[in-house]
C-alpha positions in Angstrom: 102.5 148.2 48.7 100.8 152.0 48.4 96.9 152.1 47.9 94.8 154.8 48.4 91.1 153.7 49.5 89.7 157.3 50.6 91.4 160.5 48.7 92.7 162.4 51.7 94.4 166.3 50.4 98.2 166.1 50.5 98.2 162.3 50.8 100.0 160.4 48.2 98.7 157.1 49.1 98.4 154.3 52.4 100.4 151.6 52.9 98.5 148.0 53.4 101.1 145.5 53.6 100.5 145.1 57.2 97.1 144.3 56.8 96.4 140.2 56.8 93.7 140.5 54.2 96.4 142.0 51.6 98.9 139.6 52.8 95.9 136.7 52.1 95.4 138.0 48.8 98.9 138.0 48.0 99.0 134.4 49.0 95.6 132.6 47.6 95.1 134.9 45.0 91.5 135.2 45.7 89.2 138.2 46.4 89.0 138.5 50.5 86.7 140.4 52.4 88.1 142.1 55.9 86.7 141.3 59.0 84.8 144.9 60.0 88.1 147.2 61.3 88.6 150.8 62.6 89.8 153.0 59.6 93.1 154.1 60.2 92.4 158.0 58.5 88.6 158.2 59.5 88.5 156.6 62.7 85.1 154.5 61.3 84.4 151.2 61.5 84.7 150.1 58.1 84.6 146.5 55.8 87.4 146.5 53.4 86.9 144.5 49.6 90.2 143.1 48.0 90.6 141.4 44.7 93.1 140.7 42.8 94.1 141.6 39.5 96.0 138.7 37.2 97.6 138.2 34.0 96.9 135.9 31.9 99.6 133.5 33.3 98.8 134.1 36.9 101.0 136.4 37.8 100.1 139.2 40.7 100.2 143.0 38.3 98.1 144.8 41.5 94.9 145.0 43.6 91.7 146.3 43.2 90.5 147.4 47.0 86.6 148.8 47.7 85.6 150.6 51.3 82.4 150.4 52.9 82.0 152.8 56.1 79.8 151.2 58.0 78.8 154.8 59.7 77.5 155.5 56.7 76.0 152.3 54.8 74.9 149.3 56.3 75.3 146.1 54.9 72.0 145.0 56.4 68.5 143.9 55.0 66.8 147.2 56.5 63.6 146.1 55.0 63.8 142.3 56.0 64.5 143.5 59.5 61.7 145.8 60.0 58.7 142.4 58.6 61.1 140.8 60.9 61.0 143.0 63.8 57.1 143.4 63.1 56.7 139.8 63.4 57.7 139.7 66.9 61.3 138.0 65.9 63.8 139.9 68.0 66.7 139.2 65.9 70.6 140.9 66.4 74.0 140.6 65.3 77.6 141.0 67.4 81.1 141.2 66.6 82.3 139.1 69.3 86.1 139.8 68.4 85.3 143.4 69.0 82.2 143.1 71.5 80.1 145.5 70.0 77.0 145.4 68.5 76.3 145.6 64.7 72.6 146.0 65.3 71.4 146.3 68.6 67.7 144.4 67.3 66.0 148.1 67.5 67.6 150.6 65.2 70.0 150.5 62.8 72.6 153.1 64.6 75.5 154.7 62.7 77.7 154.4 66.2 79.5 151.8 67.4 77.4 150.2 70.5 79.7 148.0 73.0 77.8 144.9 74.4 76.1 145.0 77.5 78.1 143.8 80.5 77.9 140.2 82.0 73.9 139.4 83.4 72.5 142.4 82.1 71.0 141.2 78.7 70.4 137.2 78.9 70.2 136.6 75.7 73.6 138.3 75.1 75.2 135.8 77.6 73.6 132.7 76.6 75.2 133.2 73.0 78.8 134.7 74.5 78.8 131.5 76.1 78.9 129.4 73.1 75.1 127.7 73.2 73.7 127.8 69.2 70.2 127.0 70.8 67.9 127.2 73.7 65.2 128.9 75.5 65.9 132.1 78.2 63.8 132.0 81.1 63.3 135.2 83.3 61.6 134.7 87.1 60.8 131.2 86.4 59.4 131.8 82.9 60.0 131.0 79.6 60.0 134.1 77.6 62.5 132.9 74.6 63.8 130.8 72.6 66.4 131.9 70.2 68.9 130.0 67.6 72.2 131.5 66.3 74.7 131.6 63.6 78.2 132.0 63.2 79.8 133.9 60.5 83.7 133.5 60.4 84.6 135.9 57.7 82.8 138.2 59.4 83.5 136.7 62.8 79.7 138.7 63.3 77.3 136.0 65.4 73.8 136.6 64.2 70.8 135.9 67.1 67.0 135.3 66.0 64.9 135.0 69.3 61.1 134.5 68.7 58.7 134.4 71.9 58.6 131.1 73.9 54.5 131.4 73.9 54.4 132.3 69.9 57.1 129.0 69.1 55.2 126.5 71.2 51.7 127.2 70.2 51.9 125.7 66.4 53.7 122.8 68.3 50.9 122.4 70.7 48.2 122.9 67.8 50.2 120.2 66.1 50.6 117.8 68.7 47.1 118.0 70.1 45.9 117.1 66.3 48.3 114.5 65.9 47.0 113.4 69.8 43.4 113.4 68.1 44.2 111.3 65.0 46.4 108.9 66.8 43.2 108.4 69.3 41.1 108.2 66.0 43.2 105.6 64.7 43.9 103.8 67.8 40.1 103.2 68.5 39.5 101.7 65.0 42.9 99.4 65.1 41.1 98.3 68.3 37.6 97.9 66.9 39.3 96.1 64.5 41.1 93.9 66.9 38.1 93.5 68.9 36.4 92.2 65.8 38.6 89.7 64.8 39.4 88.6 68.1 35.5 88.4 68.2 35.3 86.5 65.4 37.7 84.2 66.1 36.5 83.7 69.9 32.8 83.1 69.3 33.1 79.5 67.9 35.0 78.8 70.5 32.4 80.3 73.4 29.9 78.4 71.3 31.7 75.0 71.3 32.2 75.7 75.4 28.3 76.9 76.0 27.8 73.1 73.4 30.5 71.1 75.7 28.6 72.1 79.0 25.3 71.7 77.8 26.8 67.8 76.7 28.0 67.5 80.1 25.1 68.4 81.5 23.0 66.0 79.4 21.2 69.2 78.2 21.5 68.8 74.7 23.9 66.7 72.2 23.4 68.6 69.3 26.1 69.2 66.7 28.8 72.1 65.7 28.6 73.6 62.6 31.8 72.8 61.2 32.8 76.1 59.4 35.6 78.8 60.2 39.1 78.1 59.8 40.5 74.7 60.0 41.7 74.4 63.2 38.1 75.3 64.4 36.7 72.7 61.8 38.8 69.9 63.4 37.8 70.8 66.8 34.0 70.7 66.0 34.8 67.3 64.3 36.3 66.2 67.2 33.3 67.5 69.5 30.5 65.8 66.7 32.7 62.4 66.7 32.8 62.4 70.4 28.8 63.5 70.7 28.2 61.1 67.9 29.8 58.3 70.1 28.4 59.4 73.7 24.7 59.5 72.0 25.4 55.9 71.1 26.6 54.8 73.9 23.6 56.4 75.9 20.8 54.4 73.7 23.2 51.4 73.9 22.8 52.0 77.6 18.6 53.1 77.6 17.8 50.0 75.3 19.9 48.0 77.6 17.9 48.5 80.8 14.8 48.6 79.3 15.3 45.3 77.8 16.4 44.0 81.1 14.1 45.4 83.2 11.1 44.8 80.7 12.1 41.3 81.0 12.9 41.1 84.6 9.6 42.8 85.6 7.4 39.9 84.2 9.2 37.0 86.0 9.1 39.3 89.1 5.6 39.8 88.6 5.0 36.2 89.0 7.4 35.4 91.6 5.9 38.4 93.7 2.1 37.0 93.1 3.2 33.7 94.0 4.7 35.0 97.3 1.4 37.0 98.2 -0.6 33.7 97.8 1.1 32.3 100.1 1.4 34.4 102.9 -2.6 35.5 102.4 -2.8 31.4 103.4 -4.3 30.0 100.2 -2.1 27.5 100.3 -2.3 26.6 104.4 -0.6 28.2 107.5 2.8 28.5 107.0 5.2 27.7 110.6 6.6 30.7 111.9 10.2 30.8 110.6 8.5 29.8 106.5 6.3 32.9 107.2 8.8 35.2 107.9 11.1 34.5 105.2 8.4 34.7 102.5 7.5 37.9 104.2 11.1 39.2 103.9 11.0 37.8 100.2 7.6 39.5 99.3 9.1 42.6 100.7 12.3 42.7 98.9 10.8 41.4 95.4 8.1 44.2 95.8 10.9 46.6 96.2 13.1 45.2 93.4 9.5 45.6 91.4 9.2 49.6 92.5 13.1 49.9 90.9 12.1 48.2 87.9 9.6 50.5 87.2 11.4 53.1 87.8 14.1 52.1 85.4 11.0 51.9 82.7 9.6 55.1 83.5 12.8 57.1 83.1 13.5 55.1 80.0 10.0 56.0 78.5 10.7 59.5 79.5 13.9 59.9 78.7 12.9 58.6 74.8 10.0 60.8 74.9 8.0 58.0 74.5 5.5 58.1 77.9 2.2 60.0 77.0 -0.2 61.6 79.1 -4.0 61.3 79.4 -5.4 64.3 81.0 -8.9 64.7 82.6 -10.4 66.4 85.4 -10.5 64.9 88.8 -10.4 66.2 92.1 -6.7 67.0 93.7 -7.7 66.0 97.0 -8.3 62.9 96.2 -5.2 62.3 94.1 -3.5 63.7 97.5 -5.5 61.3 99.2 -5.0 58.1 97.7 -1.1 58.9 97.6 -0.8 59.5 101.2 -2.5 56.8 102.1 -0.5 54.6 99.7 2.5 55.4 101.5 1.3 54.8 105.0 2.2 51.4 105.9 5.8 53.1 105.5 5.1 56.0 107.5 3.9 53.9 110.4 6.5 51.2 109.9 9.4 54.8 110.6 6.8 56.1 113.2 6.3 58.9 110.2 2.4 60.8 110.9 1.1 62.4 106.9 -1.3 65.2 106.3 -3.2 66.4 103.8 -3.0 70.3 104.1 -4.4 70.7 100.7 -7.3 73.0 102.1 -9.7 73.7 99.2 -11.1 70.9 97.1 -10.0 71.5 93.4 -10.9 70.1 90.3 -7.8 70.2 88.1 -7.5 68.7 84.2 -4.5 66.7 84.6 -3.1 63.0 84.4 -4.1 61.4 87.7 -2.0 58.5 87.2 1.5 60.5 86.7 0.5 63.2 89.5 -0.2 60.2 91.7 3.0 58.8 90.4 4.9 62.0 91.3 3.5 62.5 94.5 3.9 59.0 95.6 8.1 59.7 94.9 7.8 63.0 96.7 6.0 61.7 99.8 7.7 57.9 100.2 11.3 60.8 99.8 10.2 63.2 102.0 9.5 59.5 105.0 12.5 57.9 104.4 14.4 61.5 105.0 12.1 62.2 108.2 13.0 61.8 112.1 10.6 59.3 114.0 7.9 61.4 115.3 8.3 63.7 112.7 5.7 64.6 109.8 5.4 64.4 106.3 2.4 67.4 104.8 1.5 68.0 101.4 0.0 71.4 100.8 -1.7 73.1 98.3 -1.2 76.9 97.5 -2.9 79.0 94.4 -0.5 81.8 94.4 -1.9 83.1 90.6 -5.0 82.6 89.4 -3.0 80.5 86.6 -0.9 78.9 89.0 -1.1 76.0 90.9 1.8 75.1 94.2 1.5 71.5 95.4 4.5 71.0 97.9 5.6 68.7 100.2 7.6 69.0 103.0 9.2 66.8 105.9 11.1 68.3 109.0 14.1 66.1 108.3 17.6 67.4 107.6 17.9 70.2 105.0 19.3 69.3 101.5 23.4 70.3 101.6 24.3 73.3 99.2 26.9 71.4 97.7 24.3 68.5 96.7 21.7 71.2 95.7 22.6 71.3 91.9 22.9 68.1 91.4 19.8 66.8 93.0 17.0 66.2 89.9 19.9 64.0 88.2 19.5 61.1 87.8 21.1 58.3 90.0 22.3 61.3 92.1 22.4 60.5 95.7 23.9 62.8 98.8 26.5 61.4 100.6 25.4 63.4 104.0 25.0 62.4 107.1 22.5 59.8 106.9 20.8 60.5 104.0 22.9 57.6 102.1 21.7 55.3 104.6 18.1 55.6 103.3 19.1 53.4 99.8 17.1 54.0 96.7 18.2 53.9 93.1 18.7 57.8 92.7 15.7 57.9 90.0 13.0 59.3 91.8 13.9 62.7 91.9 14.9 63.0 89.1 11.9 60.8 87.5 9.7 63.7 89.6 11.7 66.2 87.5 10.9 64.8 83.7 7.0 64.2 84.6 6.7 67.7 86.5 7.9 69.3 82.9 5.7 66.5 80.9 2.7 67.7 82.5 3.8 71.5 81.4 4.7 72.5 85.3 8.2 73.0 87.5 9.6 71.3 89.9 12.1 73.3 93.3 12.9 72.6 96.8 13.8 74.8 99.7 15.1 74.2 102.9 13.1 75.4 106.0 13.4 73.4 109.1 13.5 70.4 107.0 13.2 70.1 103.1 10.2 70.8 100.6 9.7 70.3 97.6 7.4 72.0 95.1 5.3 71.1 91.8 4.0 74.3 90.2 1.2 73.4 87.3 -1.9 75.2 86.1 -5.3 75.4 87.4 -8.7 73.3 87.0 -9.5 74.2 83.1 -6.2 74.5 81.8 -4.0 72.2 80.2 -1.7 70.6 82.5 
């Protein structure tokens, strides 16, 4: 086959069957594009067109062949590679068959340029070695990160390379406000969950806050019963069982206050009839009969004090005990209850004092403070040593303030005892505190008339127990 691609004087023509581009044509019969070669006339690298020319059944009549010296036009995007190269993209291409450059990435020479040898130009290795992406680092440092293509045709590799610095920073921008929204929206998603979980919580911590106050006998009020409807049958749960324990409780008040209502006036009698006899109305009694009505008046005078306790913590209890407030003078209230409680005190070898100090007069009930002190003082005796002392002091510590306390130098009251101590039918199993008997009402009966009469009740230990009543002054209402 005779061509001629470059009109050389005296030259009839070139022969290209040796070349595989004309020998592909000749096979596919499709237009072919040479890889970039060395001219065999000019000596220039040059890119050689082939198509091929067909008749109109197929067959092969010739070729039509087109040069382009590449030391003379270049096949690249000058323009491109300049906003490119102004951009701060260093971008190259290399003819790795040949290992020379086709641009360098600077200028656009017209002479062939062999790559740089092995570790002088990174960049140049990274892609000889076969990697399509990554980053070159220099001394530690990122400086690029680069991404090339392979053209076969060609067998040309082309290399973009931006800086690391100017490729990361839209990625950090990016990141930082996705960081930001994903913060935003993770706060309300937990507002939200807070909310609900909230919502759904608080009937429960109000059902607890109900359930304890129940236990405690504090309040038997009812739940509201709303919300969804496993929270609607646990509130009708809690009112059925509240429902049921406030029954049960004035099944149990009206109880013993019917019995000891009607206990207390046979008692009465049988107690007057045994003080009759042993003041002698009815003759002297032999030794032995006095002795046992003595041990009977005792015993039914003490079965008479628990009765009326039982009463009084009924009536207060119902809300049904009422106060009748005057003024009197707190030292004799003091007084009459110390003296009230003597016989005891010298029957336990017990000495009392008044400590009270200034003589008040004080608008209050003198029945129920008389009442409360007597509990407080016959207490603080039983818990007392022999030889030890029972004082009841007074102390104004604001003008609107009133502190009667009473105190005994007997064994303190033990912390785990302390809470439950103004309960009712509370005892402490201590030492021998249980040995001293009683109901367990007294305390607790001290409690309900200390807040009737619009004043406190408290105890601290210091060398022995004392208990404290704060109420208001002569002229206010107790």
């Amino acid at each position: 086959m005779i061509a001629e691609t470059d009109p050389v004087p005296g030259r009839l023509g070139t022969g290209y069957t040796d070349r595989a581009y004309f020998r592909k044509v000749q096979h596919t019969r499709e237009t072919v594009i040479s890889r970039p070669l060395v001219g065999r006339t000019s000596g220039d690298p040059v890119v050689v067109f082939v198509s091929p020319i067909l008749s109109d059944e197929g067959d092969l009549l010739g070729m039509l062949a087109g040069v382009v010296n590449l030391t003379s036009d270049s096949i690249l995007p000058e323009k491109r590679i300049i906003e490119a190269r102004r951009e701060g993209v260093s971008f190259r291409i290399m003819d790795t068959e040949n290992q020379i450059y086709v641009y360098n990435g600077e200028t656009l020479s017209r002479e062939l340029q062999p790559l740089p040898v092995p570790g002088e130009d990174p960049l140049v290795d990274a892609v000889l070695f076969g990697d399509r992406l990554g980053v070159i680092e220099r001394d530690g440092e990122k400086h690029w990160v680069y991404a090339s293509t392979y053209l076969q045709e060609l067998d040309w590799v082309f290399v973009r390379a931006l800086p690391h610095q100017q490729v990361v920073t839209p990625a950090k921008a990016f990141f930082k406000r996705f960081a930001g929204i994903s913060l935003l929206i993770g706060a309300m998603l937990s507002l939200f969950a807070f909310w609900m979980a909230w919502g759904a919580m608080r009937p429960l911590e109000t059902m607890t806050r109900r359930i304890h106050a129940m236990a405690q006998g504090k309040s038997d009020a009812p739940l509201p019963e709303t919300g969804v409807s496993e929270l609607v049958g646990l509130a009708r749960a809690f009112n059925r069982l509240t429902a049921e324990r406030r029954a049960l409780s004035q099944v149990k008040d009206d109880f013993v206050a019917v019995v000891s209502h009607e206990l207390r006036t046979p008692l009465t009698s049988v107690n007057g009839a045994l003080r009759l006899v042993n003041s002698g109305v009815t003759g002297t009694l032999p030794d032995k009969a006095a002795e046992l009505t003595g041990l009977a008046q005792r015993n039914g005078e003490r079965l008479q004090y628990l009765i009326n306790d039982l009463l009084d913590f009924s009536k207060l209890s119902s809300g049904k005990m009422t106060l009748t407030p005057v003024d009197c003078r707190l030292n004799d209230i003091i007084d009459d209850a110390l003296n009230g409680n003597r016989p005891m005190a010298a029957e336990r070898n017990v000495s009392l004092r008044n400590a009270c100090g200034d003589d008040l007069t004080v608008l209050m009930d003198p029945l129920r403070m008389r009442q409360l002190l007597d509990n407080l003082i016959s207490n603080a005796i039983k818990y007392s040593p022999e030889g030890g002392q029972v004082r009841v002091l007074v102390e104004q510590e604001q003008p609107s303030q009133l502190k009667v306390t009473v105190s005994d130098q007997g064994e303190s009251i033990p912390e785990a005892f302390a809470g439950r101590l103004f309960e009712r039918f509370s005892q402490a199993e201590y030492g021998t505190m249980r040995a001293c008997g009683g109901t367990g009402l007294g305390l607790a009966i001290c409690k309900e008339l200390a807040e009737l009469m619009g004043g406190r009740i408290g105890f601290y230990n210091r060398n022995g127990a004392h208990f404290s009543r704060y109420g208001e002054p002569e002229g206010k209402q107790p």
